[in-house]
C-alpha positions, 0 to 999 in steps of 0.5 A, spaced: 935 340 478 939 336 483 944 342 483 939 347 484 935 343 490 942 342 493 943 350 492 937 351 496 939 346 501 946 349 503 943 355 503 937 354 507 942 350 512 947 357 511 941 361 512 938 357 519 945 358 522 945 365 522 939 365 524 941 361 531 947 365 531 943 371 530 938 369 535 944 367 541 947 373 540 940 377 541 939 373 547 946 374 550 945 382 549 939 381 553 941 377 558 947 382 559 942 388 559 938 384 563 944 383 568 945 391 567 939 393 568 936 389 574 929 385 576 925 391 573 928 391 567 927 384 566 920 384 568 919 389 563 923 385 558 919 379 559 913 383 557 915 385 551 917 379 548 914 376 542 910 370 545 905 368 540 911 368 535 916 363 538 909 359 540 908 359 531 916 357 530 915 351 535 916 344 532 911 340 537 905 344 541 907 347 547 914 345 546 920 351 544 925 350 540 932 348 544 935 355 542 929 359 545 929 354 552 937 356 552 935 362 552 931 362 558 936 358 563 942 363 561 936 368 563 934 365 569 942 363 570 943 371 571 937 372 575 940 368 580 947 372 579 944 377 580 940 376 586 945 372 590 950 378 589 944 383 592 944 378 597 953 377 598 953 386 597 947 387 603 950 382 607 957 385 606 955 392 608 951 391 614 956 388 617 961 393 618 955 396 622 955 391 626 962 391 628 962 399 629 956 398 634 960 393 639 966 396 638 964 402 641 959 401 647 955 407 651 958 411 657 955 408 663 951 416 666 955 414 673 962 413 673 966 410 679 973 414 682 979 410 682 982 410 690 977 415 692 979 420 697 974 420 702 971 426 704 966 424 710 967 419 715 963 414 719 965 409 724 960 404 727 962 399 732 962 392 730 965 393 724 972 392 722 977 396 717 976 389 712 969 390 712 969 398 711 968 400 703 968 407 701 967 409 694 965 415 689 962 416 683 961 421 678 956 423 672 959 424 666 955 429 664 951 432 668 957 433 675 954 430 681 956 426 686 955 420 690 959 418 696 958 411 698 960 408 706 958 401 706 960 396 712 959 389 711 956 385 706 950 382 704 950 375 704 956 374 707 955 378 714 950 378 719 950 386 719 949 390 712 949 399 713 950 403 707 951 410 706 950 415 701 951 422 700 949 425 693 951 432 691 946 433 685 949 435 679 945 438 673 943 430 671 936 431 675 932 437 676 929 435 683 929 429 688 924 423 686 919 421 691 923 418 697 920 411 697 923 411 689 929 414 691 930 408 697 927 402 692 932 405 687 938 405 692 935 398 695 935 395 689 943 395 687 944 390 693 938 385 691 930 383 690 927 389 695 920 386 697 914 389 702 917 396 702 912 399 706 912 407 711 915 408 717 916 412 723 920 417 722 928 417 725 931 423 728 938 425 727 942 432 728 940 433 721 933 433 721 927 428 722 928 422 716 923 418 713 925 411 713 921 405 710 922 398 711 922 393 706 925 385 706 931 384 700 935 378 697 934 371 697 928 367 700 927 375 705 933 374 708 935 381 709 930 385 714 931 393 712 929 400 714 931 404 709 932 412 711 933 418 707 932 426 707 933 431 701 935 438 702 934 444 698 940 448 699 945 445 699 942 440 693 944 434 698 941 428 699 943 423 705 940 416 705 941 409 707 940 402 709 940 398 714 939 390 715 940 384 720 939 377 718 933 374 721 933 380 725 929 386 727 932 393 725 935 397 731 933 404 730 937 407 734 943 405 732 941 408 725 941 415 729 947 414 732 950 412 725 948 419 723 949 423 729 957 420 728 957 422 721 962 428 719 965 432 714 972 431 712 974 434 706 968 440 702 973 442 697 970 448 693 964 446 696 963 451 702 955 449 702 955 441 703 961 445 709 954 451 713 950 443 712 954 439 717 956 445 721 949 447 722 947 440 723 954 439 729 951 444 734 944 439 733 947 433 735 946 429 741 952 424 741 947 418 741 942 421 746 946 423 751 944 430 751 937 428 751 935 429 758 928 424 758 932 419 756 939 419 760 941 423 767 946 428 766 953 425 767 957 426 773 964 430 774 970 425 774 971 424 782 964 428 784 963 423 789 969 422 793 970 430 794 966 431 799 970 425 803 976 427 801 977 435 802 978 437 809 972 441 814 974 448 814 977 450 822 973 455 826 977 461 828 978 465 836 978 463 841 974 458 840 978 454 835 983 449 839 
């Protein structure tokens, strides 16, 4: 009897290590699965498992036996596998994109040319060879133009005039409204505020609409801003002209224009018809404007008469 109880010992005692056994390798294979499978097959395993029967294997209510409670820590172990290589994987994939992104910024629409060859001229007294720029830009894409004259510096000189000539390319279709073209071309030098119309200013290319305006720090700057557009050539000439502190001398504006020439047209036998059309409309700072200057005297005018000789008398008159 003693025999047959110690038998039944054994192999009972046998039985329930094959049994553990068997229930860590099914718990393995689960957790492998679950591991291969994802979070939704997890889910779905987590569903279908046998609660009721681990609830009547228990030794004490609401306590699971140690195998089972391993069973969940290997479990929610892979999860946390899982999960943190998701989160390692998307980061390690978004980042070459990243990289991609800043290491290949966008074209800029306007592109400045290295030592440009000046296709206009321009000189306004007061302003040496060191206050004098001259640029060019281009569009990428589209073909335009745009020839800058600046003379002096914002900020830095009491004086500041610029210039720009614009061929337009197919970049745009039409010219905006001058008010936006001038805000546009004052906003690259500063803060443009009070931007207001004007009287119109006359030059050998036609009537200019101007607006004045107050740009920089603290309004340093009074401005008129200046612009005229034409069809054929598609051109645009504008400009700003400013004073520290002081009042904008209009004429000096139109006498700026009237000085402004063609050097070079290249292959472009437009832009040359517009400036020599507009040379024989040019009044050279007003001096062909009769209402505002008396015609100018012939060199020597007023001492011919004393210096030339009377004519002599001829017969007998004469002695």
């Amino acid at each position: 009897m003693l025999r047959f109880r110690a038998g039944l010992a054994l192999d009972g005692k046998l039985v329930a290590e094959r049994a553990s056994a068997a229930a860590t390798g099914a718990l393995d294979a689960i957790g492998r699965g679950i591991e291969t499978l994802g979070w939704r097959t997890t889910q779905a395993a987590l569903r279908a498992f046998e609660w009721r029967r681990v609830a009547l294997v228990a030794s004490e209510p609401f306590v699971l036996p140690a195998e089972f409670r391993a069973a969940l820590v290997r479990i929610l172990a892979y999860l946390g596998a899982i999960g943190a290589l998701s989160l390692i994987a998307a980061e390690f994939f978004k980042q070459p994109e990243l990289i991609a992104q800043s290491d290949a910024p966008q074209r800029p629409a306007w592109i400045e040319v290295d030592k440009p060859w000046p296709a206009f001229e321009l000189s306004i007294p007061g302003f040496g060879e060191d206050e004098t720029r001259y640029a060019i830009r281009r569009h990428a894409e589209g073909g335009g133009r745009r020839d800058t004259l600046s003379f002096g510096e914002l900020g830095r000189t009491q004086r500041f005039i610029n210039f720009e000539i614009y061929r337009a390319g197919r970049e745009i279709g039409d010219f905006g409204r001058p008010s936006d073209d001038v805000r546009e071309l004052a906003a690259e030098q500063g803060r443009v505020s009070g931007l207001r119309s004007a009287m119109p200013i006359p030059s050998k290319f036609g009537p200019f609409q101007t607006y004045e305006f107050a740009i920089g720090p603290f309004n340093g700057y009074n401005c008129i801003g200046f612009v005229r557009s034409f069809e054929t050539p598609r051109v645009q000439i504008s400009g700003l002209s400013c004073n520290m502190n002081l009042l904008v001398d209009r004429s000096v504006i139109s006498c700026a224009l009237d000085r402004l020439t063609l050097m070079s047209a290249g292959s472009d036998p437009d832009i040359a018809r517009l400036f020599a059309q507009a040379e024989l409309k040019r009044s050279f700072c007003g001096m062909r404007d009769h209402l505002l200057y008396a015609t100018p005297k012939r060199p020597g005018s007023e001492t011919a008469l004393s210096v030339e000789p009377k004519p002599r008398l001829r017969g007998r008159i004469a002695r």
